[in-house]
C-alpha positions as CSV (number, residue, x, y, z in Angstrom):
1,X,0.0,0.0,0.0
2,X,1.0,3.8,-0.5
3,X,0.8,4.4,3.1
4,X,3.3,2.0,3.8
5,X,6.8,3.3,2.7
6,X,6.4,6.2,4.7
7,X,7.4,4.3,8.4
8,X,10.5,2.7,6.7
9,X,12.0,5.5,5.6
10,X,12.7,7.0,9.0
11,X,14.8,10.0,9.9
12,X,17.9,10.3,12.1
13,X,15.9,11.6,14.4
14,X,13.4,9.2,14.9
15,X,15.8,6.0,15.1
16,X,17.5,8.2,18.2
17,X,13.9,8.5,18.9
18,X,13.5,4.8,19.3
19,X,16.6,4.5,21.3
20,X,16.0,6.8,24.0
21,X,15.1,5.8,27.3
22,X,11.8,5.0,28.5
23,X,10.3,8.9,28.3
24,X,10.9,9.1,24.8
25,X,8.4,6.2,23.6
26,X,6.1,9.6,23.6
27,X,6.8,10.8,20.1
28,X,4.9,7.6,19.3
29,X,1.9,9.5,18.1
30,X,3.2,10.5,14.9
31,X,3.0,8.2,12.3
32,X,-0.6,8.0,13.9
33,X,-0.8,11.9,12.5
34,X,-0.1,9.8,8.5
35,X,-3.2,7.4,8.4
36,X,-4.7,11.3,6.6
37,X,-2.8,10.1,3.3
38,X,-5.5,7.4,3.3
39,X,-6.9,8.5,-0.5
40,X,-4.9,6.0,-3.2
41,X,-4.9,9.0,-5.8
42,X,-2.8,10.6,-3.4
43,X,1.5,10.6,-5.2
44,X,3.4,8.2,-3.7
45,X,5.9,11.3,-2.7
46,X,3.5,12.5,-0.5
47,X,4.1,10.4,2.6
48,X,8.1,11.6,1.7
49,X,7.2,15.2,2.2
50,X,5.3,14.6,5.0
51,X,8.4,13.2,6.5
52,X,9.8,16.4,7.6
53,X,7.1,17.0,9.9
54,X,7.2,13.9,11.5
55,X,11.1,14.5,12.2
56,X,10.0,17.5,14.3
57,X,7.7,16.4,15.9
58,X,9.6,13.2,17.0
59,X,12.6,15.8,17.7
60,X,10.4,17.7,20.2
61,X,9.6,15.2,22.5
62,X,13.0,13.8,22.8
63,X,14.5,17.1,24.1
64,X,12.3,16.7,27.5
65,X,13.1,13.6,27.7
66,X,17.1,14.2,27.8
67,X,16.2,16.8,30.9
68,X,13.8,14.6,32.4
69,X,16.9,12.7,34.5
70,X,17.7,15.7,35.8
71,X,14.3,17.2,37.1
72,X,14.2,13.6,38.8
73,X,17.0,14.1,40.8
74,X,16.4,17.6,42.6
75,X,12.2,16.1,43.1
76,X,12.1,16.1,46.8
77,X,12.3,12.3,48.6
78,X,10.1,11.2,50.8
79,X,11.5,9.0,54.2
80,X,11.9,6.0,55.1
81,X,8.9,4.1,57.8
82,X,9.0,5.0,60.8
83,X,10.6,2.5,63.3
84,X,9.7,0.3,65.8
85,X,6.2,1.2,66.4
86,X,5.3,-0.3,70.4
87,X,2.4,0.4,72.5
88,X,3.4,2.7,75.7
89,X,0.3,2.4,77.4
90,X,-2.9,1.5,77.2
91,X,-6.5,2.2,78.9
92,X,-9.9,1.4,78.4
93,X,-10.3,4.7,77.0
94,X,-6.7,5.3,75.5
95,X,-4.1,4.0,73.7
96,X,0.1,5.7,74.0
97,X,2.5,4.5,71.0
98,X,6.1,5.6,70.5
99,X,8.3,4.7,68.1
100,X,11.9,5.9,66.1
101,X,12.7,8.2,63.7
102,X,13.2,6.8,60.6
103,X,16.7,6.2,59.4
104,X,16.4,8.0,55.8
105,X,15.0,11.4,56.1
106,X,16.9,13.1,53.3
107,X,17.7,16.4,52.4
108,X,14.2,18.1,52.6
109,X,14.1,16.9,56.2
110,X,11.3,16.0,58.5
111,X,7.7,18.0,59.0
112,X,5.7,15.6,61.2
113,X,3.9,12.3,62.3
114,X,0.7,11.4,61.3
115,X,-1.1,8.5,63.2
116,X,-4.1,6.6,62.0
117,X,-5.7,3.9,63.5
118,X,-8.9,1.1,62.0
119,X,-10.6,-1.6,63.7
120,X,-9.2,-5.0,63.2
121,X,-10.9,-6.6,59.9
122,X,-12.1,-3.2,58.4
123,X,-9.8,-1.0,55.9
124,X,-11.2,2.1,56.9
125,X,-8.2,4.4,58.4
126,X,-9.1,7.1,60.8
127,X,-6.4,10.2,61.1
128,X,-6.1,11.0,64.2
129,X,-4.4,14.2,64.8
130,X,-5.3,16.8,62.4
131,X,-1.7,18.6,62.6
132,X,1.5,16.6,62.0
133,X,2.9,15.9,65.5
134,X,7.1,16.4,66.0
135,X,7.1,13.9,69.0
136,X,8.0,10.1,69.0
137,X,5.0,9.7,70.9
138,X,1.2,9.9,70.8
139,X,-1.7,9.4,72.9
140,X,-5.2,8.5,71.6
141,X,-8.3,9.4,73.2
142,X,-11.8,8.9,73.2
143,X,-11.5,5.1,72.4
144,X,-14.4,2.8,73.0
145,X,-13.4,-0.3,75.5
146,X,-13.5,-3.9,73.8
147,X,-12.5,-2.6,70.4
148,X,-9.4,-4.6,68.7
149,X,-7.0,-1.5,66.6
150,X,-4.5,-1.3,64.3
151,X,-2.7,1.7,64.2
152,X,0.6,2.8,61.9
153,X,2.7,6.0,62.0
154,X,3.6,7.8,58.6
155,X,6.3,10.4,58.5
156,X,5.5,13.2,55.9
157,X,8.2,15.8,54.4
158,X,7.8,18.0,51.3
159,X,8.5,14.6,49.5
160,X,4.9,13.4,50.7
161,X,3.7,10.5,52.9
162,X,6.5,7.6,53.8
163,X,5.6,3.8,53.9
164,X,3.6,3.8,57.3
165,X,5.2,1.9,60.3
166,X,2.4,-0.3,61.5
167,X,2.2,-2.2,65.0
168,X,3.5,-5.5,65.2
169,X,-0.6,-6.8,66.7
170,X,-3.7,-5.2,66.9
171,X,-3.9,-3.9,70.5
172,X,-7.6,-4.3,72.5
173,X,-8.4,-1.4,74.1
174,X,-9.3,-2.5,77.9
175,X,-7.9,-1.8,81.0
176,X,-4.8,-3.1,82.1
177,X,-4.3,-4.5,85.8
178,X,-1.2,-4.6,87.1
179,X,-0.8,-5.8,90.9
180,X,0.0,-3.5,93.4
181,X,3.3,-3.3,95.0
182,X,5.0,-1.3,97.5
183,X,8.2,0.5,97.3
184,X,8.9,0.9,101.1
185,X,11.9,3.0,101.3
186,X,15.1,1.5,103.2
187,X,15.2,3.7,105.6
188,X,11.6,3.0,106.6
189,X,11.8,-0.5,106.8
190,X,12.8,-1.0,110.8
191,X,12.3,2.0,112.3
192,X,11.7,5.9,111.7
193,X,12.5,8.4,115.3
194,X,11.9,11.8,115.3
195,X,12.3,14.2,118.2
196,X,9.0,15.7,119.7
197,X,8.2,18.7,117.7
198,X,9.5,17.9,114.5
199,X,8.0,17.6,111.1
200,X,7.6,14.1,109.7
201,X,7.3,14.1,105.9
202,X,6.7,10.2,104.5
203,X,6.7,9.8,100.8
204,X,6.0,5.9,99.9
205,X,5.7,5.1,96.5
206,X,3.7,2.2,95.0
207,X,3.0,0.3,91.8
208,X,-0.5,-0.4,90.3
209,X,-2.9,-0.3,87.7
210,X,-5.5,1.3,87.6
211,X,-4.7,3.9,90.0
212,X,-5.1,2.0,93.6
213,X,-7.1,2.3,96.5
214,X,-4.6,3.2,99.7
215,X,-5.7,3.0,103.1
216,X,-3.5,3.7,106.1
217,X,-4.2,2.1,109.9
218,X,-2.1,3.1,113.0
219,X,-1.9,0.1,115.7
220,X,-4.7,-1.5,113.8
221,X,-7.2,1.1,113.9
222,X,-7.7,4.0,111.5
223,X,-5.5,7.1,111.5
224,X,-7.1,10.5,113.4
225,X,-6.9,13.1,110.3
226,X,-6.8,15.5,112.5
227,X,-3.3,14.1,113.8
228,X,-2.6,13.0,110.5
229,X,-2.4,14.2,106.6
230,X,-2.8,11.9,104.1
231,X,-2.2,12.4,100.0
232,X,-2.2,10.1,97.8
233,X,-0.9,10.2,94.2
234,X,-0.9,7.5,91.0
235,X,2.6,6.3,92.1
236,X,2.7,7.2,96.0
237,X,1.3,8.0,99.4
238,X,2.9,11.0,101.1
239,X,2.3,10.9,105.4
240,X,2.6,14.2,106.5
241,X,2.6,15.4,110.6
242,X,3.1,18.9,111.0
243,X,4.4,18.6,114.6
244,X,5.1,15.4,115.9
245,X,4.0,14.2,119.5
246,X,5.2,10.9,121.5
247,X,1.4,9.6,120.9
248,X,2.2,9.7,117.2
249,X,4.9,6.6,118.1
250,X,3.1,3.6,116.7
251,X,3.1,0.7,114.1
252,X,1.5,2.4,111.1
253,X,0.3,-0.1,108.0
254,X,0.3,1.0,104.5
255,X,-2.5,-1.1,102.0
256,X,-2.5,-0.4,98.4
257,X,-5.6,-2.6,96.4
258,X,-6.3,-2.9,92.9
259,X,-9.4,-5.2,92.7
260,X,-8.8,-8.1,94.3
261,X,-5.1,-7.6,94.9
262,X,-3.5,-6.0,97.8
263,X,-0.2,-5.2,99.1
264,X,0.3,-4.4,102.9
265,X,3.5,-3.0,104.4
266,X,4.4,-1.3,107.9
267,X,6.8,1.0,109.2
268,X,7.2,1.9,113.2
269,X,7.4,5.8,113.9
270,X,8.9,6.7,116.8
271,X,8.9,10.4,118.8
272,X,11.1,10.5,121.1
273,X,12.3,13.2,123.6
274,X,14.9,13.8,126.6
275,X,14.9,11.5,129.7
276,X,13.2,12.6,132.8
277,X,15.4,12.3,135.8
278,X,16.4,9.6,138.2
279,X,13.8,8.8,140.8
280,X,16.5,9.0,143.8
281,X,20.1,8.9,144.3
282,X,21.2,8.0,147.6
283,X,24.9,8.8,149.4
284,X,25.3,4.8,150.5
285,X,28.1,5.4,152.2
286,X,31.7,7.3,153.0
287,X,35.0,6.1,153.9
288,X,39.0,8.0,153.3
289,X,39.1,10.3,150.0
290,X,36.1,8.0,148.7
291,X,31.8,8.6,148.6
292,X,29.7,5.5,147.3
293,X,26.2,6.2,145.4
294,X,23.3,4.3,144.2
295,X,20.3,5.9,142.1
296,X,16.8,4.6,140.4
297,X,16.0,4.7,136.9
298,X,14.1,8.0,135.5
299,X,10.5,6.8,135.5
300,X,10.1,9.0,132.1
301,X,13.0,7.4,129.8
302,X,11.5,9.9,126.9
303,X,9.9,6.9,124.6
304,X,13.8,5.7,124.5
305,X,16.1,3.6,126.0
306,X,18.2,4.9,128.8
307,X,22.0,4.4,127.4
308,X,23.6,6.3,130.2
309,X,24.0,8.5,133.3
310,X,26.2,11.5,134.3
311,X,27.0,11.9,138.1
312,X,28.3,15.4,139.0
313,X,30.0,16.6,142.5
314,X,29.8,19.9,144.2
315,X,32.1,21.2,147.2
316,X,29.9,23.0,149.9
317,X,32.2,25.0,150.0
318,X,32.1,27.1,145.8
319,X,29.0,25.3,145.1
320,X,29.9,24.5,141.7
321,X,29.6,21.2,139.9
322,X,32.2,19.3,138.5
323,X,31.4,16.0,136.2
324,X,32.8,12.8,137.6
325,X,31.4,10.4,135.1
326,X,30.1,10.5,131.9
327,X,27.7,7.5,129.6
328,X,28.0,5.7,132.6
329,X,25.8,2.7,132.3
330,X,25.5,1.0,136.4
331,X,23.3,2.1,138.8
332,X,25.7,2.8,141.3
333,X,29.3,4.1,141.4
334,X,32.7,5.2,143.8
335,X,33.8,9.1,143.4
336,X,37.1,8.8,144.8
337,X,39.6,11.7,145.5
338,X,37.9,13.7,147.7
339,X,39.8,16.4,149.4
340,X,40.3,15.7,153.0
341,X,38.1,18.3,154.9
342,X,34.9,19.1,152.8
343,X,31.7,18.0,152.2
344,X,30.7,17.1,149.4
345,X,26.6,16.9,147.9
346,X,26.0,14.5,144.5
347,X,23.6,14.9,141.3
348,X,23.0,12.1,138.9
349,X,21.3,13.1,135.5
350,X,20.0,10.5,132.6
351,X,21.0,10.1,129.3
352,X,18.9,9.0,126.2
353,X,19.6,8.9,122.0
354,X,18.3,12.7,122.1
355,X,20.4,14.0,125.4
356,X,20.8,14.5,129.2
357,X,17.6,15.2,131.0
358,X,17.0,18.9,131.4
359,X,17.3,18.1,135.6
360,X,19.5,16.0,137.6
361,X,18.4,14.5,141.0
362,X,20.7,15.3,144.4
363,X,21.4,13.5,147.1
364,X,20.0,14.4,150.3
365,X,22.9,13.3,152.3
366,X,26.0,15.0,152.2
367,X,29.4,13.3,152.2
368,X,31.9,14.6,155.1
369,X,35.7,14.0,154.4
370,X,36.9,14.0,157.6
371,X,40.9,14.8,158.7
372,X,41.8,11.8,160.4
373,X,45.2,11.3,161.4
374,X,47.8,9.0,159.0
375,X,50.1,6.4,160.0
376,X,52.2,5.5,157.6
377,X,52.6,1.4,157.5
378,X,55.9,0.7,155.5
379,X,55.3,-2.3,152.9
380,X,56.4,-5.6,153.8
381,X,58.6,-7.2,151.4
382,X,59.4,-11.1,151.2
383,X,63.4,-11.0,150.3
384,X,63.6,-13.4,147.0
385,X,66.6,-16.0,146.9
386,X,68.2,-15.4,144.4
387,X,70.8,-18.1,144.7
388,X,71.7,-20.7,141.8
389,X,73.8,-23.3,141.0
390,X,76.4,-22.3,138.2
391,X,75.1,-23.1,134.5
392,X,76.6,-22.5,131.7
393,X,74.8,-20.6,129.0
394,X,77.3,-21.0,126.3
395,X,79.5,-24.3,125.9
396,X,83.4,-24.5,124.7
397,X,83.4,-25.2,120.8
398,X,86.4,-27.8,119.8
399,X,89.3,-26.0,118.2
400,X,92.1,-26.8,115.8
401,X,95.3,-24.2,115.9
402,X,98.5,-23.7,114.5
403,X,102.0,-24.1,115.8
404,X,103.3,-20.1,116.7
405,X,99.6,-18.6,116.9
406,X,97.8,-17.3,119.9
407,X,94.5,-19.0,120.6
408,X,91.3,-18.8,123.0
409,X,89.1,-20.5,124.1
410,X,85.4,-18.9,125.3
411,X,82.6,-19.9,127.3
412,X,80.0,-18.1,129.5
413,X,78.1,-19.4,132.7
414,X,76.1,-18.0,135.0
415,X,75.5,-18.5,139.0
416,X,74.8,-17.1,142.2
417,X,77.0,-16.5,144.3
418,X,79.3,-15.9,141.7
419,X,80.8,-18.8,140.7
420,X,84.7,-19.8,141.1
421,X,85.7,-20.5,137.6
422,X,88.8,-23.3,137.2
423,X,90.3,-24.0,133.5
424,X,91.5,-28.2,133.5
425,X,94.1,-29.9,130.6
426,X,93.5,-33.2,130.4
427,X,91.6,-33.3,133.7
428,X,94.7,-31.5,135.5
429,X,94.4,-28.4,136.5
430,X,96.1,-25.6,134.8
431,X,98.1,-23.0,137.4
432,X,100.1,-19.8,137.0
433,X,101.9,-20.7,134.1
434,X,102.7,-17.9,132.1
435,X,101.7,-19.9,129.1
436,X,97.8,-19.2,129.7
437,X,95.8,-16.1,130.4
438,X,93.2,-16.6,132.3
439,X,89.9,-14.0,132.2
440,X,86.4,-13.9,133.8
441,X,84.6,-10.9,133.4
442,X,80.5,-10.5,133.6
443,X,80.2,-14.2,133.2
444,X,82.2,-14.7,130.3
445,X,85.3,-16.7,130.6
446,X,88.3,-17.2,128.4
447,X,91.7,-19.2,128.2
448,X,94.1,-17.7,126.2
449,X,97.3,-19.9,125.1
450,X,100.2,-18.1,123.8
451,X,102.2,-19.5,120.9
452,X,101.0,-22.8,121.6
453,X,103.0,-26.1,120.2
454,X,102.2,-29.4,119.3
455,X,102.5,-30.5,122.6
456,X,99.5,-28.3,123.8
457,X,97.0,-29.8,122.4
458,X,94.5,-32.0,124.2
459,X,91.1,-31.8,125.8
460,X,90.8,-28.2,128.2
461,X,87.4,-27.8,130.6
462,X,86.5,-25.3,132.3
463,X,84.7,-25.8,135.6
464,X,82.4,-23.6,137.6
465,X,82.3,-23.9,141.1
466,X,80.0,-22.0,144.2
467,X,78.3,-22.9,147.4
468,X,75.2,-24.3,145.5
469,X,77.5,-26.4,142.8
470,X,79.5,-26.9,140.1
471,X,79.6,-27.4,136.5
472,X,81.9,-28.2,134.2
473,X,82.1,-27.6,130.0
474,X,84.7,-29.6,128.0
475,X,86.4,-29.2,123.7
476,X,88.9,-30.3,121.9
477,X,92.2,-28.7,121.2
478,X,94.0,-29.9,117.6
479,X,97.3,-28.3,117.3
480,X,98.5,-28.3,113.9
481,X,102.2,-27.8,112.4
482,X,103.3,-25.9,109.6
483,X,104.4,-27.8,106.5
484,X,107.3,-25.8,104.1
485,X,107.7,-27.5,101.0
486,X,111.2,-28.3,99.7
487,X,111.0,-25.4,96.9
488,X,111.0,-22.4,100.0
489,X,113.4,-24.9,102.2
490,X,115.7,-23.7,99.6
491,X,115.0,-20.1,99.5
């Protein structure tokens, strides 16, 4: 047919045409402009001239399509799902979720959150928050209890709406219970003292849900508001006296309930003041430099334990008091030195955790020191015997010496009387010879032998002798001769 040449002689520009990307299959509409040649008396050089039209319009559209890469590229993005959508809380009313930012945002950044939320088995999604919301978490109201929702979280930039991040389970919407428990602090949990008159200011916190019923008892009986304050919060219970009394002391019990579950804890409080004083002290008795005392318990020990007593003195004579003892913990006690001459009156005063009592009690009696005349009695001592046989304490070591060289021999011994010391050769005694040196001197003894020869060897003892003994100590003597060799015989 006529019509048909037309389409196989293309242009350039339409074969690039055909090999553009994906855009330019646009400029397909022309040789749908040709069918017009349709009449056969039409030249066949017609569809040739028509040609040139074609080639423009195929040329237009592949211009856009050359700068449609680049318009692509600077189109804003939009980000990536939000992550980690979880349920925060949940009521039968409302329902928290959080979740985190997503981890492409791009360069046209981040505008906002939008939640939306549909019943479980419908497709209908509900938007709930009409502005977009900048916070990682969101709290929907005015739900109905029993219903079963599935909510997601879309981020939205100027590149539009992200892939929504959805929960992980449709979450019913219902009242979650959660059984009480109570937080007792560590200093609460043996015992809490105050002074009289101070403020006590209790803060107890507690777990539950829904918010718990609390109820506070004193000694098993309910607390006197007008005594005591009591506000209670979601997450605690805050005990409150504004001036504490000693008939505030008690064991007070905490009970936190959540339907049918309960949690019970105690704490003791304990007011406490200074001691009255002791009921009497009484002077028992006196004797030399000395006064002896004995006293009664306060009968007011201030709510406390009594840890201690201070007893005071006072000479008639100044009238001023002097402390003797301190955190003393008997009920009676000796002053001692007393000055010979006066009289002397007594106080004793109790002590507590919080002090001394404001008043000490005195003895009626007063204690009379009186100047008596004093014999001295010289101590009798027992004179010790000090008398002992002679021992020795260090023994005569054996010896070897040579030929020509001065020698000695050493021992010590002790005794009492001193002991008469005796040097023996071979079991004869040695005299004045002026051979040996004889020395004794603070129990050590020695025997000197000058230039001894080979003859003086032998076994030496030394004996010890006085009127409660005698010991003896024995060694060895070696005397050894020089031996020259025949090379310095010569020399």
């Amino acid at each position: 047919m006529p019509g048909k040449p037309a389409p196989i002689k293309k242009s350039p520009a339409k074969k690039a045409a055909g090999k553009a990307p994906e855009p330019a299959p646009e400029p397909e509409p022309a040789p749908v402009e040709a069918p017009p040649a349709e009449p056969a008396a039409a030249p066949p050089e017609a569809p040739v001239e028509a040609a040139p039209p074609a080639e423009a319009d195929a040329a237009s559209p592949a211009a856009p399509a050359e700068d449609a890469p680049a318009a692509e590229e600077s189109a804003p993005v939009p980000t990536s799902a939000p992550l980690d959508v979880s349920v925060e809380d949940v009521n039968d009313s409302s329902l928290t979720i959080q979740w985190r930012t997503p981890e492409t945002i791009g360069d046209s950044g981040l505008d906002g959150y939008t939640i939306e939320y549909c019943k479980d088995g419908t497709t209908a999604w509900v938007v709930v928050n009409e502005e977009l919301t900048q916070a990682n978490c969101f709290c929907i109201k005015n739900l109905t209890a029993g219903d079963l929702l599935l909510v997601r979280v879309v981020a939205v930039n100027a590149g539009g709406r992200s892939e929504p991040g959805v929960l992980a389970a449709p979450v019913p919407i219902r009242e979650v219970v959660e059984r009480p428990r109570i937080r007792m602090p560590r200093m609460l949990r043996t015992r809490f003292i105050r002074q009289v008159g101070e403020q006590v200011n209790l803060v107890i916190p507690f777990l539950g849900k829904p918010k718990p019923v609390v109820s506070w008892l004193k000694d098993g009986q309910p607390v006197d508001p007008k005594r005591l304050n009591i506000r209670n919060s979601d997450n605690d219970s805050i005990m409150f006296i504004r001036t504490a009394q000693r008939e505030d002391s008690g064991v007070y019990e905490l009970t936190v309930k959540v339907d049918s579950f309960e949690d019970k804890a105690a704490l003791t409080l304990q007011i406490v003041e200074l001691p009255g004083s002791p009921v009497s002290v009484k002077l028992v008795d006196s004797w030399g430099f000395n006064a002896a005392l004995e006293w009664t318990p306060p009968k007011d020990n201030g709510n406390t334990d009594i840890t201690g007593y201070t007893v005071q003195k006072s000479d008639r004579k100044t009238g001023e008091w002097f402390t003797v003892l301190e955190h003393y913990h008997r009920l009676s006690a000796t002053v001692s030195d007393l000055i010979m001459g006066n009289s002397y009156a007594f106080r004793v005063f109790a002590e507590n955790l919080v002090g001394k009592s404001e008043k000490g009690t005195v003895t009626k009696q007063v204690a009379t020191i009186l100047k008596t005349g004093i014999v001295y009695k010289p101590p009798q001592y027992v004179d010790h015997d000090f008398t002992e046989a002679p021992k020795f304490t260090t023994a005569l070591n054996d010896r070897a010496a040579t030929v020509g060289y001065t020698t000695k021999l050493l021992c010590s011994v002790r005794g009492s009387p001193k002991p008469q010391i005796e040097w023996l050769k071979n079991q004869m005694i040695i005299g004045d010879d002026p051979k040996y040196r004889k020395l004794s001197n603070q129990g050590i003894c020695s025997l000197e032998i000058r230039k001894p020869g080979s003859f003086d060897g032998g076994v030496y003892t030394c004996r010890a002798k006085n009127a409660q003994g005698e010991a003896t100590v024995s060694c060895k003597l070696e005397v050894k001769q020089v031996i020259i060799g025949e090379a310095e015989k010569r020399k």
